[in-house]
N, C-alpha and C positions, 0 to 999 in steps of 0.2 A: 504494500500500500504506500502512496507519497506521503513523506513527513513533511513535505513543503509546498506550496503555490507561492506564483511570483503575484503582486498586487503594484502595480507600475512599476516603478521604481524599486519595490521593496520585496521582501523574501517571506512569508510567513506561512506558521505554523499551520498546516491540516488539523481537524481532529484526532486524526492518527497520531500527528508529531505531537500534539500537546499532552496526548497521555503516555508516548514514548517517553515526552521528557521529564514528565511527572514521575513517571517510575525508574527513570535513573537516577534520578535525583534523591527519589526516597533510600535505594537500594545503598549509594553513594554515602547518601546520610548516615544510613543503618551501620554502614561498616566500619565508619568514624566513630560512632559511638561504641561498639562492641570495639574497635580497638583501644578506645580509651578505658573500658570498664577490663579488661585483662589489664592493662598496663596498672589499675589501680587496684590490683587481687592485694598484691603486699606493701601498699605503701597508705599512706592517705595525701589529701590534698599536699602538693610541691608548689604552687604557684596560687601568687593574689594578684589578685587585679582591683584596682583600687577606683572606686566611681564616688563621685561626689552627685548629692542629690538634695534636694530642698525638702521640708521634715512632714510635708502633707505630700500632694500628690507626687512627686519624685520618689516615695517611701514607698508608696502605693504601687504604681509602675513597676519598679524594681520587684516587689514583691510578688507582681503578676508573671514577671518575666524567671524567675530565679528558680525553679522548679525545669523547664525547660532548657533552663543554658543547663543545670547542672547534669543533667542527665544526656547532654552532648561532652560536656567540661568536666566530669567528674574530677580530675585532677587540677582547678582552678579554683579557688577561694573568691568567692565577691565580699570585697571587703569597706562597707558604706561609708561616708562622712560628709553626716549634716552639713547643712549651712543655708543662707540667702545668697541671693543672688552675687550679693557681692564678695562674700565668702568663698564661694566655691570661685569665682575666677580670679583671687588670689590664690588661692590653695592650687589650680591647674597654672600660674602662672609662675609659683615657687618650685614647680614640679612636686607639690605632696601626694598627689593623685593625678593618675593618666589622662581621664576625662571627667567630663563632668554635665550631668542632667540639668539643664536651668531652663527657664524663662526668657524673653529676648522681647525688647522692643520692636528690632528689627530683624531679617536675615542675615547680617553681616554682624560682625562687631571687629573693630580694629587691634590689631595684635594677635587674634586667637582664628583656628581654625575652625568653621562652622558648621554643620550638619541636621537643616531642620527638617523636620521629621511632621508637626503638623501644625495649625495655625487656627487661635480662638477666638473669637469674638467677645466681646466684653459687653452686658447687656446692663441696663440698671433696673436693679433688686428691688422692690417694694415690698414690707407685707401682704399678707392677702389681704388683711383689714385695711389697708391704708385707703381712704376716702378716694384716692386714685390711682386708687387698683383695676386692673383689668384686665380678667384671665380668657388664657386662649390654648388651644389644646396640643399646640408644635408649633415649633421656632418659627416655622415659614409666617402662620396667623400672628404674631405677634405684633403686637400696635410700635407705631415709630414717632418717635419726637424729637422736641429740640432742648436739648440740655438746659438752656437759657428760662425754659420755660418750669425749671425745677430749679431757679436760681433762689427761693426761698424754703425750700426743705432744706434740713440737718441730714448733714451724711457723716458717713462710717467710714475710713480709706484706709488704703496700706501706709505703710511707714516708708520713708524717704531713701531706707537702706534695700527695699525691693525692686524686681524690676518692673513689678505692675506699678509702681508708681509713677513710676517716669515713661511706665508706657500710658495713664493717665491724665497726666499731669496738663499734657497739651490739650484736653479737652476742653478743660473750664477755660486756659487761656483761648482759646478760638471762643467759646460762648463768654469772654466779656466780665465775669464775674468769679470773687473768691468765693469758694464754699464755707459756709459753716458747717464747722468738722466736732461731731461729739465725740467720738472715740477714735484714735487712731493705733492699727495694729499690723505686725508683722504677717499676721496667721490667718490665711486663708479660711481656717474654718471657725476662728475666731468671729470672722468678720459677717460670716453669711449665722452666726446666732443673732449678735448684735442687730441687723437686719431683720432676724427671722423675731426677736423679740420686741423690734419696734424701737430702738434705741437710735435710728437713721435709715436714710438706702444708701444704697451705695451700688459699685460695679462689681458686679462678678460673674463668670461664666454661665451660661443657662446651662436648667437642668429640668425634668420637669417635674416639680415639685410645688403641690397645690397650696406651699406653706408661703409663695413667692408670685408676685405679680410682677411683669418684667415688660419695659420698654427698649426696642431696638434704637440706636440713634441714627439723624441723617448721616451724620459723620460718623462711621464708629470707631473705637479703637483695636487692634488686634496685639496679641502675644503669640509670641513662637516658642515651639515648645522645640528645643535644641539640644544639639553634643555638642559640648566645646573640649577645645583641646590646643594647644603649644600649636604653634605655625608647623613646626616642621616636623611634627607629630606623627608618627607612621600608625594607622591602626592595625592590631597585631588581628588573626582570626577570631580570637574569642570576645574581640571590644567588635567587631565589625559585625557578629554573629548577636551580640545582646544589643548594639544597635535594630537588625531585622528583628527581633523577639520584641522592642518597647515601639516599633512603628507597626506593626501588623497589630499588636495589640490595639493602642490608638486607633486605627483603621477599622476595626471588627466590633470594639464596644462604643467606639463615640463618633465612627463614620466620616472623618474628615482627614484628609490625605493632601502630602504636598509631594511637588517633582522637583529633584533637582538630579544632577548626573550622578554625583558623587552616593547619594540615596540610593536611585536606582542598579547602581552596579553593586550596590551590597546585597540586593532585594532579588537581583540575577544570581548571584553567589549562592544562595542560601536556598531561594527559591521554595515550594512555588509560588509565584505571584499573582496566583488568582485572585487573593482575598484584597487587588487594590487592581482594578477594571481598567484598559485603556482609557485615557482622553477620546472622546469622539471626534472623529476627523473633523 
């Protein structure tokens, strides 16, 4: 049977070829693991790989991902360390850790090498009681406003040491106005109580949770959720392999996916990559 049809210009997979490739790949996989689980009969873990991560969802991630590198890695230790955003990219820039899970304003950041993996929307939080509140039943239904026009509600924010803050920050300056701030916090889930108890709104990522009433904005702001690391940082198999484990994750429970090259040839490596659908032409 043809593993291939040509499509103008390009080469692609049959049917055939896709499940050829799916099961090389498995078989490939399988034999990597069973030679790391002999190799680990009379020893225990020889190697750590050192990941810095932020102490909510960076914990979380890692811990979704940690069961499956180990059982390709048996002989590799993942070895954590907290921090904020600005933590961990002194700690990747002292070299205390190889890489590091954070947050990002943008795609890029200068000095370090970049690898975003997925990209959120920042929605603002109400109560459901809040007198304007207005529930909707998925992201797309959500009502849109103008910041400006919440320029007399009390808010909640992160602290000036995160990167949600300064990916932030530039809202209110485009809307004109300083916020009155009741509580300000480092912690993510800190900040969605304070909200959820009516202490302010504030920004945080949507979810859908009938404890929250949520407005898209015309201008929104976005965070990238990234690997950083040294410029000239080589990533070794087992950092490029738990990178594929925390974007397919991303991809399968929260459904939002980025392309970059450097992504995608890790996501070829590892393979397979159904569970993230071409771009349509």
């Amino acid at each position: 049977m043809p593993l291939f049809f040509r499509n103008r210009q390009k080469l692609l997979l049959t049917e055939a070829g896709k499940r050829y490739l799916k099961g090389a790949q498995d078989i490939l996989n399988e034999i990597g693991r069973a030679q790391s689980a002999i190799q680990m009969l009379d020893c225990g873990p020889n190697q750590e790989l050192h990941v810095g991560i932020s102490a909510h969802s960076g914990a979380l991630l890692l811990a979704e991902c940690a069961l499956e590198f180990s059982r390709r890695y048996p002989g590799v230790q993942l070895i954590p360390h907290e921090g904020y955003s600005f933590d961990l990219r002194r700690m990747v820039r002292e070299g205390q850790i190889s890489l590091a899970l954070t947050g990002l304003e943008t795609e890029k950041l200068p000095g370090f090498q970049v690898i975003p993996f997925s990209r959120d929307e920042f929605v603002l939080a109400l109560p459901a009681y809040h007198p304007r509140a207005k529930q909707a039943s998925s992201f797309e239904e959500l009502p849109v406003a103008d910041l400006y026009d919440f320029r007399d509600e009390v808010f909640v924010r992160s602290t000036p040491d995160t990167s949600t803050y300064h990916v932030l920050e530039p809202l209110f300056e485009q809307a004109g106005f300083r916020p009155t701030v009741a509580v300000s916090s480092p912690n993510i889930n800190m900040i969605n109580k304070l909200i959820r108890t009516g202490c302010g709104i504030g920004f945080i990522r949507y979810r859908n949770d009938p404890a929250f009433s949520y407005y898209r904005l015309k201008n929104p702001a976005y965070s990238y959720n990234c690997v950083i690391a040294q410029p000239t940082h080589v990533f070794s198999g087992q950092e490029r392999y738990l990178i594929y484990l925390m974007n397919k994750y991303i991809v399968l429970s929260e459904g939002v996916r980025i392309r970059t090259d450097a992504l995608l040839n890790i996501i070829r490596e590892f393979g397979p990559g159904d569970y993230m659908p071409e771009e349509p032409q």
